[in-house]
C-alpha positions in Angstrom: 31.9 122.6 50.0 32.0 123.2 46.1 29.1 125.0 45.0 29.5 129.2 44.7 26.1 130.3 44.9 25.2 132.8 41.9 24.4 135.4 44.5 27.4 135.0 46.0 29.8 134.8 43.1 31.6 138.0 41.5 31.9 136.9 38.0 30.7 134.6 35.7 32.9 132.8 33.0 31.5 132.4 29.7 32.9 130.0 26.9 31.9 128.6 23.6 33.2 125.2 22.8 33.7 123.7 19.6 34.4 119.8 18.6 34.9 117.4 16.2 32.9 114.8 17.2 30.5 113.6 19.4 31.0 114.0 23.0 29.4 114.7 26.1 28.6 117.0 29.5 31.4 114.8 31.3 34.0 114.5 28.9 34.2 118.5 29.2 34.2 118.7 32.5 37.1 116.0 32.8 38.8 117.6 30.7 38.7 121.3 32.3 39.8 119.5 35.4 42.2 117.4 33.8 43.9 119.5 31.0 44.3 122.9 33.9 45.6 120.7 36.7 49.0 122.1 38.0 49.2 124.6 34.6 48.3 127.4 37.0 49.6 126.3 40.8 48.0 125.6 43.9 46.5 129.0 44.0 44.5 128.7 41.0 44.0 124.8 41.0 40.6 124.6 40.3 39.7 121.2 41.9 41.2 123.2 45.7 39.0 126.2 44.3 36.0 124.0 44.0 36.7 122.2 47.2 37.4 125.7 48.7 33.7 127.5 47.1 35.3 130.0 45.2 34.9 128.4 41.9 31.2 127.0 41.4 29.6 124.5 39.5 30.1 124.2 35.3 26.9 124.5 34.0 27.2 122.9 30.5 24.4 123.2 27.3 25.3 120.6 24.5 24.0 120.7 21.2 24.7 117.5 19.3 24.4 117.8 15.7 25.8 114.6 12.8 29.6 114.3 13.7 30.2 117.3 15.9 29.2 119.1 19.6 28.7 123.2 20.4 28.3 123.8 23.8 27.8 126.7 26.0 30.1 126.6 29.4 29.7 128.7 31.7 31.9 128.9 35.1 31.1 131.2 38.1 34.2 132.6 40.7 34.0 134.3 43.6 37.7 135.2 42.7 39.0 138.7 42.1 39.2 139.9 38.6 43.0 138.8 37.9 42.8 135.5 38.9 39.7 135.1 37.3 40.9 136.7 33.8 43.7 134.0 34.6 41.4 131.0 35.1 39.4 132.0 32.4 42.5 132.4 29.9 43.7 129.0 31.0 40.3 127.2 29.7 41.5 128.5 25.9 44.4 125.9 26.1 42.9 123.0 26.1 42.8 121.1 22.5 40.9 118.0 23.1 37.9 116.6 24.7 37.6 113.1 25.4 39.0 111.5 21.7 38.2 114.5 20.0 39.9 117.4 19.2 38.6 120.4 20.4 38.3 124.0 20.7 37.7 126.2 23.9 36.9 130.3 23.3 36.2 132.4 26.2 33.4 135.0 24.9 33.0 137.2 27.8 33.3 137.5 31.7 30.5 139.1 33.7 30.6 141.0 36.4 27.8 139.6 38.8 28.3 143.0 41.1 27.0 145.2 38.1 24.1 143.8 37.3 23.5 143.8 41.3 24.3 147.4 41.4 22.0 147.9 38.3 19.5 146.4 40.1 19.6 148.1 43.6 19.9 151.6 42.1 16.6 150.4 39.9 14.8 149.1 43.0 15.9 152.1 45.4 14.1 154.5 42.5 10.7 151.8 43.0 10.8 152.2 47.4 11.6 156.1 47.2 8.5 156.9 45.1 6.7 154.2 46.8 8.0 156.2 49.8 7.0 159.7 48.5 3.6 158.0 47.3 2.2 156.7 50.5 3.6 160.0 52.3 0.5 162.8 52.0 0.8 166.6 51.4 -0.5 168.3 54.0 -2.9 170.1 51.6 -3.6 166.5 50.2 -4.5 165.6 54.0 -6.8 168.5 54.5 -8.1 168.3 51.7 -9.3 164.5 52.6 -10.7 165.2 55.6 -12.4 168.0 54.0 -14.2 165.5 51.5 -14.8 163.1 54.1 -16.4 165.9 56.1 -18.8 166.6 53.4 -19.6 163.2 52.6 -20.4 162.6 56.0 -22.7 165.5 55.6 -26.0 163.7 53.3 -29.0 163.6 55.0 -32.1 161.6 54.0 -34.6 164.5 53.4 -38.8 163.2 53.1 -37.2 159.5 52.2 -34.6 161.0 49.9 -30.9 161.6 49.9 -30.2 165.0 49.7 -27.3 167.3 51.1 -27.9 169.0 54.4 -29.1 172.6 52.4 -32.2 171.1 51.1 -33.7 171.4 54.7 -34.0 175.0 54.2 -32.9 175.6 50.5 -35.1 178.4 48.6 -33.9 176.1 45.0 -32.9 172.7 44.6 -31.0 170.7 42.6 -32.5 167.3 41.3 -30.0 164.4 40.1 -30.4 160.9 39.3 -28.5 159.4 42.3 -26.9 159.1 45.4 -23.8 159.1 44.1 -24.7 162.0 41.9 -25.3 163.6 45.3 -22.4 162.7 47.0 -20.2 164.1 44.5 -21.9 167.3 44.4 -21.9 167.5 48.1 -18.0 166.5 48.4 -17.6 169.6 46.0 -19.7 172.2 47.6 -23.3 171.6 46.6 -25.4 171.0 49.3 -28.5 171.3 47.9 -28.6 168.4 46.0 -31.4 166.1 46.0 -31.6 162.1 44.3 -35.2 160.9 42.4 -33.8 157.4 43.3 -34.0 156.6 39.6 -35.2 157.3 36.0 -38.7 157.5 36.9 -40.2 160.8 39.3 -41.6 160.2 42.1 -44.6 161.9 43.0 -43.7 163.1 46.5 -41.1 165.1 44.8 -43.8 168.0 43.7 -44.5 168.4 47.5 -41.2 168.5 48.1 -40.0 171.2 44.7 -42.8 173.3 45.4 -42.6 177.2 45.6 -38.4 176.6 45.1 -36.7 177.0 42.6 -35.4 173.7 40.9 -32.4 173.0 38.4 -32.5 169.4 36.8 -28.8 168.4 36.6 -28.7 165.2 34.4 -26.3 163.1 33.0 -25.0 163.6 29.2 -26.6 160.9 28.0 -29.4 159.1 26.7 -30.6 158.3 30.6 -30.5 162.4 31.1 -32.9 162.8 28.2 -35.1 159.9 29.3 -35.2 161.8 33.0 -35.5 164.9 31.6 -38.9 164.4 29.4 -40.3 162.5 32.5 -39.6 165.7 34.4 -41.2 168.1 32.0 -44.3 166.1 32.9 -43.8 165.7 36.7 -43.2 168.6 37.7 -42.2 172.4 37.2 -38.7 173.0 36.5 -36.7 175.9 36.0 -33.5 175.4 35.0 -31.2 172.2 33.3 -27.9 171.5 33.6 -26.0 168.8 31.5 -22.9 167.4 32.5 -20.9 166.9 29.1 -21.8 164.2 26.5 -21.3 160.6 27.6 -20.1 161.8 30.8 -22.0 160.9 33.9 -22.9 163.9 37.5 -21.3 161.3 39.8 -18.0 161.4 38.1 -17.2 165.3 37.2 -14.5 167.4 38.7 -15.5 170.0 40.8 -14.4 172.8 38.2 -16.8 170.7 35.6 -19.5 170.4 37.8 -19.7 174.6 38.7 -18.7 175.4 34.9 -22.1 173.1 34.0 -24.8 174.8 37.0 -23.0 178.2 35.8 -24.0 177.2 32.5 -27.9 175.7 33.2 -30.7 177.1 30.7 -34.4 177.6 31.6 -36.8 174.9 30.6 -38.1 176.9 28.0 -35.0 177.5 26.0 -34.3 173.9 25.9 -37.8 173.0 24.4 -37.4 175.7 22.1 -34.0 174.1 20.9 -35.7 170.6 21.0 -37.7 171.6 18.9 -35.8 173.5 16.2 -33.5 170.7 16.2 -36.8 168.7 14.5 -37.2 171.6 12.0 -37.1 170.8 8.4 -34.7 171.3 5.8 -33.7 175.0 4.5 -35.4 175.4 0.9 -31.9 175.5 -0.2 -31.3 172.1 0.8 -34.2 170.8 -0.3 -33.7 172.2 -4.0 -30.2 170.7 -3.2 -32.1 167.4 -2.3 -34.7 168.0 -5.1 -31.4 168.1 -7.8 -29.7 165.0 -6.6 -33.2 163.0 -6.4 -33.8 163.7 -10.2 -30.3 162.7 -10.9 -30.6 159.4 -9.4 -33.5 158.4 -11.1 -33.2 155.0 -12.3 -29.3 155.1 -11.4 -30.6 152.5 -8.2 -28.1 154.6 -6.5 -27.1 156.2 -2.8 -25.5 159.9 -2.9 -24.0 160.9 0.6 -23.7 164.2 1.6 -21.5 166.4 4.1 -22.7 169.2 5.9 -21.8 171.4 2.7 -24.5 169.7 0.5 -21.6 168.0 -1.6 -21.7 164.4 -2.3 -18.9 162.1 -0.8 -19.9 159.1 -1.3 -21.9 157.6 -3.8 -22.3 153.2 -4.3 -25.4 151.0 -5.5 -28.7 150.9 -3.1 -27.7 147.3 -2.1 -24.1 148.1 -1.3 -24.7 151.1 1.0 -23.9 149.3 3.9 -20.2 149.2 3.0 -20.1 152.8 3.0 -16.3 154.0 4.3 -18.2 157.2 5.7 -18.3 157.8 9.5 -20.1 161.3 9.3 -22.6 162.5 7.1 -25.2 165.2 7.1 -27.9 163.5 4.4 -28.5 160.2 2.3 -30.0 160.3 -0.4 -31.2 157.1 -2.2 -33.1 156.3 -5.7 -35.2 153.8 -3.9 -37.3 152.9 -0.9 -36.3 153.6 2.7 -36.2 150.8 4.6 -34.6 149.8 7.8 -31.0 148.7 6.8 -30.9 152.7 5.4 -32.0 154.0 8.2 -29.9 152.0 10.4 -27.1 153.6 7.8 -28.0 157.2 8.7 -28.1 156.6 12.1 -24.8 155.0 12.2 -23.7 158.5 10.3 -25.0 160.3 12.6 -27.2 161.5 9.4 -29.5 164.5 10.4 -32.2 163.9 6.8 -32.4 160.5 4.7 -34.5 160.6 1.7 -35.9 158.1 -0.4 -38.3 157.5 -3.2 -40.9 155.9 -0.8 -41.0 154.9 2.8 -40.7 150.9 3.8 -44.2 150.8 6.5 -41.3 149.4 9.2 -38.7 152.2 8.8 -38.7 154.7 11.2 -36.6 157.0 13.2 -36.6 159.0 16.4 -32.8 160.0 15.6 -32.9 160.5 11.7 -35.5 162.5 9.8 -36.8 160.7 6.7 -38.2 162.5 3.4 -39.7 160.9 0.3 -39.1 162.5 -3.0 -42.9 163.4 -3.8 -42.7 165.5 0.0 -39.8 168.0 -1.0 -41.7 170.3 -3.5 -44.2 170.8 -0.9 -41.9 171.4 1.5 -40.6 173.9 -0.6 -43.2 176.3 -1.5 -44.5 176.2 1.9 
């Protein structure tokens, strides 16, 4: 016999031991066995406890340093907690280890059982949410069957996924995708119907004509790109956006009804398109005009904020180590070249203007002014 298991002991003896010189893992251990034997009786011998398993291996770390030892003991018992308060006290009598003298402190003694109780109250928590995880509402189930239901439901419509309304459907929704139909489908919109792609196929306009169509297109560069190849393709009525950066396939149902309610006819958007490229107020260009004539010869970059004050202003050739995320305009007493208009767009800049214009810098995001343009923009 001998050994006590850890997992089946019920404390754990921890001692700190302290000597003069230099000794090692046996002479401790001889002396535990030697220095307690017959101090405590047969009961609480600890070579019959060893042979018996209730007291288990010593598990000894020595640190050696010049001239002296430290070492860490540590003694597990499957005793109760008197005899093994006992047994532990008894280890503070001895005074010498192998031919040095010696000092034994007992530091603490664990109770194994806690830390096992610890852990099955811990791991109990774990299974009964893992329990109430894998165990469905019923609304939960219904509505999963419901979504499967409707998933189940696409059709391929003149080569085209579609949902099974566009068969008979007096309007039509275009998206991108499948997967931009089968979301709209799980949530109720049947009408959907996937280009397959960016590009617009030309069996489409057979397919749109005399109904009424709604473009509903990603918030993002791809739903611009889709969008202008529409406005050539073909007629459409309405467009919808899902929200910026945010893609048709992966909106809530409540998003996806809050964008169709919102949808605006074609018109209004190329009306907006194309204020959106209108030019500067004449108050901002005498603003503009201003700041211009006080840069002259300054070699300098003045940023603005959407209130026309300056927040930032450095040398031309330092402008890329602007600390500015946001800015409305850039101003700079020198040419525009690319590296400025790669600043502005970084800024998310709506006008950058320069002295004169670099033949390679150019911008479908930023709109880009020379000085000698602003006083004819002005009078006009």
């Amino acid at each position: 016999m001998g050994k006590v298991s850890q997992n089946s002991s019920n404390y754990v003896i921890k001692a700190k031991l302290e000597s003069d010189g230099v000794i090692e893992k046996s002479d401790i251990v001889g002396a535990i066995f030697g220095q307690t034997e017959g101090l405590l009786g047969e009961d609480l011998d600890l070579r019959e406890l060893r042979n018996h398993g209730k007291v288990g291996r010593f598990e000894v770390e020595l640190e050696n340093t010049t001239g002296s030892t430290e070492a860490d003991i540590e003694i597990s018992t499957s005793l109760d907690a008197a005899d093994t308060a006992i047994l532990a006290a008894s280890l503070e009598t001895i005074e010498k280890v192998g031919p040095t003298h010696s000092d034994i402190r007992v530091e603490q003694i664990l109770d194994v059982r806690t830390s096992k109780r610890d852990y099955i109250l811990k791991r109990s928590k774990q299974l009964l949410e893992n329990i109430k995880s894998d165990t469905p509402e019923m609304g939960e189930l219904k509505r999963e069957i419901k979504e499967s239901a409707r998933e189940a439901e696409i059709i391929e419509y003149e080569g085209f996924d579609a949902g099974p309304d566009v068969r008979f459907s007096d309007d039509i929704v275009l998206v991108e995708g499948v997967a931009d139909v089968r979301n709209l489908v799980k949530n109720g919109v049947k009408n959907a119907l996937a280009l397959g792609g960016t590009s617009v196929p030309a069996k489409i306009t057979d397919i749109v004509e005399e109904r009424e169509v709604t473009a509903f297109l990603d918030g993002d560069r791809g739903g611009d790109l889709i969008l202008e190849e529409l406005k050539t393709g073909i007629d459409v009525d309405y467009v919808a956006r899902a929200p910026e950066d945010k893609e048709v396939e992966e909106l809530s149902e409540k998003k996806i009804f809050e964008a169709l309610r919102d949808k605006d006819p074609l018109k209004y958007v190329e009306e907006t398109e194309t204020d959106e490229e209108d030019t500067p107020s004449s108050e901002e260009l005498e603003k503009f005009q201003k700041i211009m004539s006080d840069l002259v010869a300054t070699r300098a970059v003045n940023i603005l904020n959407y209130d026309l004050e300056v927040v930032s202003r450095m040398p031309i050739d330092n402008a890329s180590k602007a600390e500015v995320d946001e800015a409305y305009a850039i101003l700079a007493d020198g040419e525009v070249t690319e590296s400025l208009v790669d600043l502005a767009e970084n800024m998310s800049a709506d006008y950058l203007v320069g002295r004169s214009k670099s033949g390679t810098a150019n911008s479908s995001e930023v709109n880009i002014i020379t000085s000698d343009e602003i006083t004819p923009m002005i009078t006009e």
